[in-house]
C-alpha positions as CSV (number, residue, x, y, z in Angstrom):
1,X,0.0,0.0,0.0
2,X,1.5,3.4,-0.8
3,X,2.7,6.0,2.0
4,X,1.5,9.5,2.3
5,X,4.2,12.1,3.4
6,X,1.5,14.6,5.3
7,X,1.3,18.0,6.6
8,X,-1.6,19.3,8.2
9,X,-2.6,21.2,11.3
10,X,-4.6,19.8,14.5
11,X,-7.1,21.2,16.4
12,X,-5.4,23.7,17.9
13,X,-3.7,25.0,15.6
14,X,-0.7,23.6,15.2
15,X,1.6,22.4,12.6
16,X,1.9,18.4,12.3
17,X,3.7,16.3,9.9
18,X,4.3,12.5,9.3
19,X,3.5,9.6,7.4
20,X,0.3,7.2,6.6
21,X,-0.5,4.5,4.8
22,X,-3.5,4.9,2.4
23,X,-4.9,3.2,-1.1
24,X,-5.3,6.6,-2.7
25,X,-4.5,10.5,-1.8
26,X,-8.2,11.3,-1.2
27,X,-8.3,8.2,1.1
28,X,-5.4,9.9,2.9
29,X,-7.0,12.9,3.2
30,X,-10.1,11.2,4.6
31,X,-7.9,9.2,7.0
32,X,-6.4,12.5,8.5
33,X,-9.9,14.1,8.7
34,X,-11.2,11.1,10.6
35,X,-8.4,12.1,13.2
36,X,-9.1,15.7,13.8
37,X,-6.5,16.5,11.6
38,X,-6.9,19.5,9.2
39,X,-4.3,18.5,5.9
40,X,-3.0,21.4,4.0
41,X,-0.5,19.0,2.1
42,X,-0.8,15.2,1.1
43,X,1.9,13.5,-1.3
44,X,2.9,10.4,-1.8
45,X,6.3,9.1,-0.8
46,X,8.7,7.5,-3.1
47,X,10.3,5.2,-1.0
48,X,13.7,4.7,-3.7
49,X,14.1,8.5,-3.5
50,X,13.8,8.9,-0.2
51,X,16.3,6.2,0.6
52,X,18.9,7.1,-2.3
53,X,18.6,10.9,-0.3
54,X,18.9,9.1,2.9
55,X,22.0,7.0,2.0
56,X,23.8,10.4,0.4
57,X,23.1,12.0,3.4
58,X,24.4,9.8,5.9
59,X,27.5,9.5,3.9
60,X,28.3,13.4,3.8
61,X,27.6,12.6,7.5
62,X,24.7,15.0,7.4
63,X,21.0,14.6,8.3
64,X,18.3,15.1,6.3
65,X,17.1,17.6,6.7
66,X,20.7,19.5,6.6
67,X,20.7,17.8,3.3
68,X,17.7,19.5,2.5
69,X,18.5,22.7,3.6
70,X,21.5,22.7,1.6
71,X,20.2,23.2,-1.8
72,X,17.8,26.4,-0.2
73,X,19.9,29.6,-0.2
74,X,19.0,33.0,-1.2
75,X,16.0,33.3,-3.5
76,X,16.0,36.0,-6.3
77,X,12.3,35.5,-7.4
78,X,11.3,37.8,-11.0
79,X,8.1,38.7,-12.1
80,X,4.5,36.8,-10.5
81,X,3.8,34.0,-8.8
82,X,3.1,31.1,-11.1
83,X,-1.0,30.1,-11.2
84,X,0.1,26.6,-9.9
85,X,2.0,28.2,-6.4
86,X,-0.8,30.3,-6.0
87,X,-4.0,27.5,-6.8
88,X,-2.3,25.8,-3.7
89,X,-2.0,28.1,-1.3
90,X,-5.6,29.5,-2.6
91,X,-6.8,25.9,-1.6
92,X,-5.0,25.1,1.5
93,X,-5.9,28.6,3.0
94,X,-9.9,28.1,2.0
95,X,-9.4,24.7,4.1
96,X,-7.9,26.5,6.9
97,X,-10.6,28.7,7.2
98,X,-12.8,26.2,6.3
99,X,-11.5,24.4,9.7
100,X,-12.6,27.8,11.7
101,X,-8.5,28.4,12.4
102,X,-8.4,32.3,12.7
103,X,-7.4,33.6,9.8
104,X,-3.6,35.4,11.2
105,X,-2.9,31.9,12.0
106,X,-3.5,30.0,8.7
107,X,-1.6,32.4,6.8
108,X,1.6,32.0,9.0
109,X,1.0,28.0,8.8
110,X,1.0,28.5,5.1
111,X,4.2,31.2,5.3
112,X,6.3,28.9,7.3
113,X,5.3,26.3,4.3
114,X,6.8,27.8,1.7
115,X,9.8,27.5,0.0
116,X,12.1,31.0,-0.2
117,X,10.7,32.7,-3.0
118,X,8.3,35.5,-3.8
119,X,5.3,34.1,-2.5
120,X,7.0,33.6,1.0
121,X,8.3,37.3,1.2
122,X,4.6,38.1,-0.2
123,X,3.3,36.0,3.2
124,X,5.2,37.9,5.2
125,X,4.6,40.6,4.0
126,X,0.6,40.1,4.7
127,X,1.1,38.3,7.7
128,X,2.6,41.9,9.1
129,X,-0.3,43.6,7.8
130,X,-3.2,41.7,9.1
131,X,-1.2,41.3,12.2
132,X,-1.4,45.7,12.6
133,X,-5.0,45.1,11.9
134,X,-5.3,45.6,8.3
135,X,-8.0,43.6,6.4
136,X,-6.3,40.9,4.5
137,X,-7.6,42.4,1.5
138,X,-6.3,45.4,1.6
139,X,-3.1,43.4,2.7
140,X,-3.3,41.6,-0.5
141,X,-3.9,44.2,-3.0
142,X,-0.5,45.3,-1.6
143,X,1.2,43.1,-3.8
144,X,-0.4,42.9,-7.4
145,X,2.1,40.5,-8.6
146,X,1.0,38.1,-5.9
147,X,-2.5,38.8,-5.5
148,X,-4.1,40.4,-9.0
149,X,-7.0,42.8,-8.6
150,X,-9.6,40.6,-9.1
151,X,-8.4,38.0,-6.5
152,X,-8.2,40.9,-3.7
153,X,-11.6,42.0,-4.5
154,X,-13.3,38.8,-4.5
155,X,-11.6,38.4,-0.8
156,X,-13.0,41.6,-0.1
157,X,-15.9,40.2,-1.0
158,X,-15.9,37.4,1.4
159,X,-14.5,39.4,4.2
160,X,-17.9,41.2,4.0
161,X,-20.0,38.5,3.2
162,X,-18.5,36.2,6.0
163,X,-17.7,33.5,3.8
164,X,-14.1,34.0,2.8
165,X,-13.4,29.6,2.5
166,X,-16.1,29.5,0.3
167,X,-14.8,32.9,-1.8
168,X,-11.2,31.8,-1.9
169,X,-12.1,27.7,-2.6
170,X,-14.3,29.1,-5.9
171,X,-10.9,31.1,-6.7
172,X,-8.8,28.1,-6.7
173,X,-11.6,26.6,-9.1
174,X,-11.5,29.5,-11.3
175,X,-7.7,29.5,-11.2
176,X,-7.3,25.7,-12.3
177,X,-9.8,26.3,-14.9
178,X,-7.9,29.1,-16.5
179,X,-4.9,27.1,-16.1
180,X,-6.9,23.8,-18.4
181,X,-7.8,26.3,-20.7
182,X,-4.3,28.2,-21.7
183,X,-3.0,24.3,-22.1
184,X,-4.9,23.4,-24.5
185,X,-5.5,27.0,-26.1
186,X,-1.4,26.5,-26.4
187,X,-2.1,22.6,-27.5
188,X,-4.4,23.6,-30.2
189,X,-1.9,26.8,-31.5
190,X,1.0,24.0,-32.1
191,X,0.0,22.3,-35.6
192,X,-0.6,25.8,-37.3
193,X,2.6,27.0,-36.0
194,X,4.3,24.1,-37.3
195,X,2.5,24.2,-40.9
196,X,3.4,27.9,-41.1
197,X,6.9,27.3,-40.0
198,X,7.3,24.4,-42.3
199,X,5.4,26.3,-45.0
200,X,8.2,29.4,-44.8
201,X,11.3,27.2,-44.5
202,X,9.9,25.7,-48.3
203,X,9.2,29.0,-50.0
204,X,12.5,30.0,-48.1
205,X,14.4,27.0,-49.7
206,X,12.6,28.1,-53.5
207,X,13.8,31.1,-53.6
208,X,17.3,30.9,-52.0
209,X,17.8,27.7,-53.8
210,X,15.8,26.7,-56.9
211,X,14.9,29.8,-58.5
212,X,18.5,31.0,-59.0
213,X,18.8,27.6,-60.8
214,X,15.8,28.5,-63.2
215,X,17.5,31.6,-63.6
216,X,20.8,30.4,-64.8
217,X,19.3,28.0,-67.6
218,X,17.1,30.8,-68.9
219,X,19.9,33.1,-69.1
220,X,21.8,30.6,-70.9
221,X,19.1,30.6,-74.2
């Protein structure tokens, strides 16, 4: 049976991680559910990796995790967040709130999560903000390269409404969806670019190559 590598928060609030054994991610999920737990992050563990990285590590005669940490120095992060950083953390906030963890909380869970990088200075950032009483979407709108206009003001949106998990899971659905639909708008644009392409290198090839050859015999009557 495969093993889940977990993280996920109790209910109290805090940040647990470990292990468990489950058919399918979903029946993970359910597993750690059924225990009070609260899982912001579910993958499943490749056991050959995991040992290979073990093995290395013992034979630097580091641990783990200073194995781990080796490889994460400083971050120079250019232009947004990618859709697929930001459809997580979109997701794994909405089940925070979802959970009823207050809200300062579940964004410094999900801070602490992420790698170094532009989201994670965007976190802080917002954590600091809320923290000095700001409303997280005013927080947000702070950083448009993070958090684009419409995503603050749906936020908004919730803040008022009082149903900011059900605001921000409906983003992550929105987000995915965009992200379906530029793969296959970009799947679709790949046989006329390669016709066209194909298409110039030929008349390209005529007139560099065969016309000058036409020319020659006529200029030789």
């Amino acid at each position: 049976m495969p093993t889940f590598e977990y993280e996920a928060v109790n209910a109290a609030g805090k940040q647990q991680k470990g292990t468990i054994e489950a058919s399918s991610r979903d029946d993970a999920q359910g597993q750690l559910k059924g225990q009070g737990y609260f899982p912001t992050s579910v993958e499943e563990l490749k056991v050959k990796g995991r040992a290979a990285k073990q093995a290395k590590a013992n034979k630097e005669g580091k641990s783990p995790k200073a194995a781990k940490k080796k490889g994460r120095g400083f971050s120079l992060s250019i232009g947004k967040v990618n859709t697929k950083t930001m459809t997580t953390f979109t997701r794994q906030l909405s089940t925070l709130q979802d959970a009823g963890l207050p809200l300062l909380r579940s964004l410094q869970i999900l801070e602490q999560q992420q790698r170094p990088g532009k989201l994670k200075n965007i976190l802080n950032d917002v954590c600091e903000d809320v923290e000095s009483g700001s409303a997280l979407s005013d927080a947000m709108a702070k950083h448009p390269k993070g958090f684009d206009r419409l995503y603050s003001k749906m936020v908004a949106a919730g803040e008022v409404g009082g149903v900011l998990d059900i605001i921000l899971q409906r983003l992550a659905d929105f987000m995915e969806k965009g992200e379906r639909l530029k793969r296959r708008i970009k799947g679709a644009l790949i046989y006329p670019v390669v016709v066209i392409s194909i298409a110039v290198l030929i008349v390209t090839g005529i007139m560099y190559f065969v016309i000058p050859k036409f020319q020659e015999i006529f200029n030789d009557f």
